[in-house]
C-alpha positions, -999 to 999 in steps of 0.1 A, spaced: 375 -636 39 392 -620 69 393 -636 109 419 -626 134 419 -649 163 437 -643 195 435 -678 217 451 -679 255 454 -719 258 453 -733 296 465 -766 303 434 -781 308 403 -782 284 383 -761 267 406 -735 253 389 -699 263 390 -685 225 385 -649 216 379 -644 179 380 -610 163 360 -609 131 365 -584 100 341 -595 74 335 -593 43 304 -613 36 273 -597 30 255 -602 63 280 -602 85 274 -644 97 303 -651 121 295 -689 111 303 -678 73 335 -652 79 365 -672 67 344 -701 67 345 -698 109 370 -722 116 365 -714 156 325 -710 155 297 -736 158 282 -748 120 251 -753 115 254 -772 85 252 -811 82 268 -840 64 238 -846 52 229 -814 36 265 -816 16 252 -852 5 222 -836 -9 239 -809 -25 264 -839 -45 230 -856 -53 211 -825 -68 241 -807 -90 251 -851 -97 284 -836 -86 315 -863 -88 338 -866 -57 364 -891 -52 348 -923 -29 367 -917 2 349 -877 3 321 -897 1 322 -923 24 336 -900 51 304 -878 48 281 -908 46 301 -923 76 290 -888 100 328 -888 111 334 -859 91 302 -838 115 311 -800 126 304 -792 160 273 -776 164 261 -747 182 249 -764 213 283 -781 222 300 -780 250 330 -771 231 321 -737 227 310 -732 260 336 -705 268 345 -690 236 335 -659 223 336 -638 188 336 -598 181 326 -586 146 353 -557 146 349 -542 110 324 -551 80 309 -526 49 284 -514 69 315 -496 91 327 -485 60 296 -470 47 290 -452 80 327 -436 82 324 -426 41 289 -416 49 304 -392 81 332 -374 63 307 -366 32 287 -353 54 319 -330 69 325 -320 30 285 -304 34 272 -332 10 243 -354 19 250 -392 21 227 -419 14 239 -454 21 215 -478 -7 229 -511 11 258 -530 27 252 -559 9 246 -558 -28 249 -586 -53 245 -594 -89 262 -586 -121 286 -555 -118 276 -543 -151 240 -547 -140 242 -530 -106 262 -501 -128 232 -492 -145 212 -492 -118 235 -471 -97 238 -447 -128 194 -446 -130 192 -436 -96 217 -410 -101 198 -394 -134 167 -394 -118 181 -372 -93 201 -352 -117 171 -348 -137 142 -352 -115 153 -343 -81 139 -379 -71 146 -395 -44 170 -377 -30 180 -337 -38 216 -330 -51 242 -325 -39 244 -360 -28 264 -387 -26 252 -422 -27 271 -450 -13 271 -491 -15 289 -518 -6 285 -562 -14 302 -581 -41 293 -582 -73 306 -607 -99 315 -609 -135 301 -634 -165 330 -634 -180 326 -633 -219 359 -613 -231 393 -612 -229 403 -584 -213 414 -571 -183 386 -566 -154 377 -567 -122 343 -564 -108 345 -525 -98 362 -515 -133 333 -535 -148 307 -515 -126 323 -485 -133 330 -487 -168 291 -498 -172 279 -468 -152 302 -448 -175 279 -457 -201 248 -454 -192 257 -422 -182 272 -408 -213 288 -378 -200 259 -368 -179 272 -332 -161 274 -334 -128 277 -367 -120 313 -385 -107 323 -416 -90 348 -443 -75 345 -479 -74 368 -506 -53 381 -530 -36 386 -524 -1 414 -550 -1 430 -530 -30 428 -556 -55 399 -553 -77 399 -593 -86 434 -602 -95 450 -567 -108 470 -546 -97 445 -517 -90 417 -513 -62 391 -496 -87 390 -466 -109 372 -432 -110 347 -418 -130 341 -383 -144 318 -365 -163 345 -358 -195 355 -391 -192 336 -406 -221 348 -369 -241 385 -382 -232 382 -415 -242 365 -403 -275 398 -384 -279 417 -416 -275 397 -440 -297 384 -455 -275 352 -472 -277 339 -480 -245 309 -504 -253 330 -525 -267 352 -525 -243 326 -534 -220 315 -564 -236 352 -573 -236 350 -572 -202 380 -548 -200 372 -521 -176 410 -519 -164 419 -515 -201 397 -480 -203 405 -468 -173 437 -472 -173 441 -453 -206 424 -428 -191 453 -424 -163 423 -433 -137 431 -467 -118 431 -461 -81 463 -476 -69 463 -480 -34 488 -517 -33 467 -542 -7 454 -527 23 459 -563 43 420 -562 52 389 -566 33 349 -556 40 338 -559 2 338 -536 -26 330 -497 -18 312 -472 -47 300 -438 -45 283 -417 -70 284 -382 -65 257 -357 -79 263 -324 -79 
């Protein structure tokens, strides 16, 4: 999660506070960005205490007791704390889509941005992304090729194996798959911090002879899959994208490209 703040202090109080936001929460909630350390919250003491009660949850006694004694209460929205501060959301996903979405459309392909904010299983959201883009290999539905479609969020891996992942390999690897080769079909899937979870790699790229190559190499990409080892295949493959970290972060960034 990603807040620059820039505060000019006076000698008297409040502060005037100017926070600069670059998200990368699905939303875009200033209250939620880095967990807004200089924002009103909304949430209580109370709801936290209900949480501990529902999941039976154990925290040490002095947690407890300082959100049972309401010391521990944030601020909230209507305090005159906050009376002269201020927030800008300067960059999220949905300024990423747009600028991916602009210089496709320079290159003469059609963009379509499916959603700034998608969740769920990568492997899951990989097949889905790789239906859409049979259906308009195949079908010319919903959109006509050549087209590119574009999506940002944060997925997340079950993780069942023991190889080496990350949440874009994962996608990737299970769009790979479900694809099978398909002609006519590429795409690219990362991290826009440039780590895709804790490798070394921001994502990897597909192609339509990558299955034919890794078939060449032995390698056997279902199982791979359920090894959760999408850096493993793509790597072999000599397609990790390996940018090093960017030093900002507005989620992950795919595109599938049908020609």
């Amino acid at each position: 999660m990603a807040s620059i703040s820039t505060t000019a202090w006076s000698t008297g109080a409040p502060a005037r506070v100017v926070t600069l936001l670059i998200s990368d929460v699905p939303g875009d909630d200033p209250e939620i960005i880095a967990s807004g350390p200089t924002l009103p919250d909304r949430s209580t003491c109370a709801e936290a205490l209900t949480i501990l009660r529902k999941y039976e949850l154990d925290v040490p006694p002095e947690v407890k007791r300082h959100l049972e004694s309401g010391v521990g209460e944030t601020p909230k929205p209507a305090d005159p704390l906050f009376a002269r501060n201020t927030h800008r959301v300067i960059a999220t996903a949905q300024h990423a889509l747009e600028a991916a979405a602009a210089a496709a459309s320079a290159a003469g392909i059609t963009p379509y941005i499916l959603s700034d904010g998608i969740e769920g299983e990568s492997r899951d959201i990989g097949l889905m992304h790789a239906a859409i883009a049979k259906q308009i290999a195949l079908r010319g539905q919903p959109f006509r090729k050549p087209c590119v479609l574009i999506s940002g969020g944060e997925t997340t891996v079950t993780v069942h194996g023991t190889g080496r992942g990350g949440r874009n390999a994962e996608f990737l690897l299970s769009l790979a798959t479900a694809l099978d080769g398909h002609p006519g079909i590429y795409a690219i899937a990362c991290d826009t911090d440039g780590i895709d979870g804790s490798e070394d790699n921001a994502g990897a790229l597909y192609h339509p002879h990558s299955m034919q190559r890794a078939a060449a190499l032995g390698l056997k990409p279902r199982v791979l899959l359920e090894n959760n080892d999408g850096h493993g295949f793509f790597n072999a493959l000599g397609d990790l994208v390996v940018s090093g970290p960017t030093r900002t972060n507005v989620n992950d960034f795919r595109a599938v490209l049908i020609l």
